[in-house]
BALOBA-1460 file (C-alpha; in Angstrom, 3 decimals):
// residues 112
<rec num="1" residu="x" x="10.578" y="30.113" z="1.888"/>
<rec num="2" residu="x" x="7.144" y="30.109" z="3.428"/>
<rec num="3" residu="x" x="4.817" y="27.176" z="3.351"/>
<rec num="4" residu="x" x="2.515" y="28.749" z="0.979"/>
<rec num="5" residu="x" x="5.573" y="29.344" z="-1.959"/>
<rec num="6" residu="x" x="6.351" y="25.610" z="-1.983"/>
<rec num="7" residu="x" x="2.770" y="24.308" z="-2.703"/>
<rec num="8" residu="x" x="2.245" y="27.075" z="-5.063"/>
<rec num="9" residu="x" x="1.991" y="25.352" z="-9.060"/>
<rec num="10" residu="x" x="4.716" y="25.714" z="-11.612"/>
<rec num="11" residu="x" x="4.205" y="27.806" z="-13.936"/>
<rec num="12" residu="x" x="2.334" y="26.864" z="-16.823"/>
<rec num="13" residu="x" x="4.201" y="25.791" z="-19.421"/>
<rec num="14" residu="x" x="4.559" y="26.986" z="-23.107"/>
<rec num="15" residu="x" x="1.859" y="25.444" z="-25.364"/>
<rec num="16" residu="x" x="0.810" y="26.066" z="-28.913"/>
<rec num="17" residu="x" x="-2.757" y="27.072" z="-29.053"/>
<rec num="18" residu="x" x="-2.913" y="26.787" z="-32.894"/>
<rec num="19" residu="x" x="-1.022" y="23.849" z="-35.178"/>
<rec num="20" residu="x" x="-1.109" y="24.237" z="-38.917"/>
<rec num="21" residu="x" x="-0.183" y="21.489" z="-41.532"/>
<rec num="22" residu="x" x="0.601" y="22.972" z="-44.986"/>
<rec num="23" residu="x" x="-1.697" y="21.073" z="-47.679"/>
<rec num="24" residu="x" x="1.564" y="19.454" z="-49.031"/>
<rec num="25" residu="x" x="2.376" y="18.249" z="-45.477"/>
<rec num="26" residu="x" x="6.038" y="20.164" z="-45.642"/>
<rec num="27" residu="x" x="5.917" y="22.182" z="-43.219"/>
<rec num="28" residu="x" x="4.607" y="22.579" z="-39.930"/>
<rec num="29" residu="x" x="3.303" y="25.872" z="-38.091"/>
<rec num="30" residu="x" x="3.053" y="26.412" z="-34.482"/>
<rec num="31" residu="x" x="1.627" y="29.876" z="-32.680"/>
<rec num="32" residu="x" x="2.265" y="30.060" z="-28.947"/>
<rec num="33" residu="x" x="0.763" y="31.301" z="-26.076"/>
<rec num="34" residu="x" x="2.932" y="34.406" z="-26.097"/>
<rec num="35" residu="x" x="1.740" y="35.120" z="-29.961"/>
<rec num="36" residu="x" x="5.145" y="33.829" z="-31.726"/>
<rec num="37" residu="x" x="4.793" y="31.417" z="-34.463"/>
<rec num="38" residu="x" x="7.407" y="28.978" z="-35.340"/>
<rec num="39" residu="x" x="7.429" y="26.727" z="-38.319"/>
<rec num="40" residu="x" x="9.967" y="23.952" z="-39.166"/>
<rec num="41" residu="x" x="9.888" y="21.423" z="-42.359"/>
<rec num="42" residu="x" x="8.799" y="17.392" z="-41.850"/>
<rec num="43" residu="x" x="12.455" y="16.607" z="-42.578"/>
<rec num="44" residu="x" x="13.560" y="18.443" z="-39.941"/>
<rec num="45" residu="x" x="11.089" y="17.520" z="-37.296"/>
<rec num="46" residu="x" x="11.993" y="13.138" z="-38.310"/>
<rec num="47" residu="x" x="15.736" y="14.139" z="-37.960"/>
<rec num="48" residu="x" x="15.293" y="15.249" z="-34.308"/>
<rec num="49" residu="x" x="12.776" y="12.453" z="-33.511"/>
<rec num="50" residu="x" x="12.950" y="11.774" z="-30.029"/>
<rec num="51" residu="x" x="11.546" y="8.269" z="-29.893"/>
<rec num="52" residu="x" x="13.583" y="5.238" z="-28.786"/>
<rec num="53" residu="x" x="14.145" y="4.182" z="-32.507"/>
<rec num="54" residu="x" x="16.473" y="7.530" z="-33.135"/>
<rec num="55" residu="x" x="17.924" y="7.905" z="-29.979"/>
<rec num="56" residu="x" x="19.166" y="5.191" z="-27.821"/>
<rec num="57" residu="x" x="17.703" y="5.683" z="-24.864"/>
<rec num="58" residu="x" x="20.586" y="4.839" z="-22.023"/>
<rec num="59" residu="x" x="23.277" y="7.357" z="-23.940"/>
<rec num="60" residu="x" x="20.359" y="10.061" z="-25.467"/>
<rec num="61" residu="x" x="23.257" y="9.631" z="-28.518"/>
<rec num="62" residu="x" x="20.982" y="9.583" z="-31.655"/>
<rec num="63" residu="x" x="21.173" y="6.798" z="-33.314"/>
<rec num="64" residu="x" x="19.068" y="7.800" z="-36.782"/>
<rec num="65" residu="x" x="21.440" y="9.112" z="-39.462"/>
<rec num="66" residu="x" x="19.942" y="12.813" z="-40.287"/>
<rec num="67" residu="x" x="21.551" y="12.847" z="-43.386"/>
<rec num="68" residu="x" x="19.226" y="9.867" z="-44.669"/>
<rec num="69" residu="x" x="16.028" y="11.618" z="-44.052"/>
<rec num="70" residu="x" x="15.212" y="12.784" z="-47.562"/>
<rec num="71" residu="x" x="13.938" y="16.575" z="-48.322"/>
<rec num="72" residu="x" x="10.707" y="15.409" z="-49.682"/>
<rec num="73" residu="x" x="9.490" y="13.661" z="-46.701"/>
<rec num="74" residu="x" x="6.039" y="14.571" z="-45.445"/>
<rec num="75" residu="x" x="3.763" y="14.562" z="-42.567"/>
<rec num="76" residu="x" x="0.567" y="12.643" z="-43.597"/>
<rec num="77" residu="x" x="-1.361" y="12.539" z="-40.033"/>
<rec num="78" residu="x" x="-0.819" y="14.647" z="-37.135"/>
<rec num="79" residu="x" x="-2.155" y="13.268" z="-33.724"/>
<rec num="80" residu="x" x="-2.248" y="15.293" z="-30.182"/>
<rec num="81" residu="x" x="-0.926" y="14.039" z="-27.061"/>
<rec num="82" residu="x" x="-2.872" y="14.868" z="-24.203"/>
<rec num="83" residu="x" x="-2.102" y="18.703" z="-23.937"/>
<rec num="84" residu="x" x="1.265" y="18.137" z="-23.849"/>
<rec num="85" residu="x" x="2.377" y="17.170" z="-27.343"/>
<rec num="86" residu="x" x="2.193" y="16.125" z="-30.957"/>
<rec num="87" residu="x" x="3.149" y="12.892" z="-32.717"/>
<rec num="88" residu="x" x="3.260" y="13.028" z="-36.560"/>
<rec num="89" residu="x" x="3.271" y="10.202" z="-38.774"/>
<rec num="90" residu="x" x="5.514" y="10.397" z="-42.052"/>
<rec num="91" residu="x" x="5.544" y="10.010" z="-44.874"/>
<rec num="92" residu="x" x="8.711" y="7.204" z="-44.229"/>
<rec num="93" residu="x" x="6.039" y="5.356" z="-41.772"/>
<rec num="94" residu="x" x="7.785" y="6.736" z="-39.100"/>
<rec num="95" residu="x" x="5.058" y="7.582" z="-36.017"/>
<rec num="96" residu="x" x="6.506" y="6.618" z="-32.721"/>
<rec num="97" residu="x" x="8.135" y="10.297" z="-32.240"/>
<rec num="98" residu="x" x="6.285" y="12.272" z="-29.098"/>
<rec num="99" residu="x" x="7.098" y="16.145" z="-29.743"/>
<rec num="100" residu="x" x="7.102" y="17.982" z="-26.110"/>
<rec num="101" residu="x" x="5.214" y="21.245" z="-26.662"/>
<rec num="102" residu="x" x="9.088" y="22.384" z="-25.319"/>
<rec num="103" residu="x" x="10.518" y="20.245" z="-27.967"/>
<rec num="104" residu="x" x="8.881" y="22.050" z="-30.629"/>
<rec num="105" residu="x" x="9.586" y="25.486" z="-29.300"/>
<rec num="106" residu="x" x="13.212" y="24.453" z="-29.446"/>
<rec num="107" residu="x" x="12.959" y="22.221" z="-33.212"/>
<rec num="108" residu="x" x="11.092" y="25.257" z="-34.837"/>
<rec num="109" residu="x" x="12.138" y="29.052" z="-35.776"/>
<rec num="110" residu="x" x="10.096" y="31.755" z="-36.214"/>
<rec num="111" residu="x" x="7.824" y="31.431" z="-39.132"/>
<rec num="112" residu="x" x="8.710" y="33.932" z="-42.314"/>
């Protein structure tokens, strides 16, 4: 490996250039640099919350119960993260969660 490949940058990493809320807060809609776009529901984006509240942070075992999430949870306020991330509030008053641009692309399928 020459010199120059190990200060060349890592490669940029996936980001969403547009975020969509439905009006009803349900559902949220990500399209990606490459031109996919994912969408995934508020209930599932609180069960996988990554904050320290749902997962302990020395195992990484979650510690919120997915199954007491309700369907009819919302996302009232959605808040970037540098360029790296969102962090919804729901409607639960949940809004410590950080969402990885990775995170998302993972938590979200493609958008029907």
């Amino acid at each position: 490996m020459s010199f120059w490949d190990r200060i060349k940058p890592a490669p940029k990493p996936i980001s969403a250039t547009d975020v969509r809320l439905s009006p009803d807060g349900a559902r949220l809609t990500l399209v990606w640099d490459d031109g996919t776009s994912t969408s995934a529901t508020a209930q599932v984006l609180r069960q996988q919350c990554p904050c320290a509240g749902c997962v302990d942070e020395w195992t990484n075992q979650r510690t919120l119960d997915p199954s007491r999430v309700p369907a009819e949870l919302r996302i009232q306020q959605l808040h970037p993260v540098g360029n790296y991330a969102l962090s919804p509030v729901f409607s639960d008053g949940h809004a410590t969660g950080i969402y990885p641009w990775p995170l998302l692309r993972d938590l979200t399928q493609p958008a029907s």
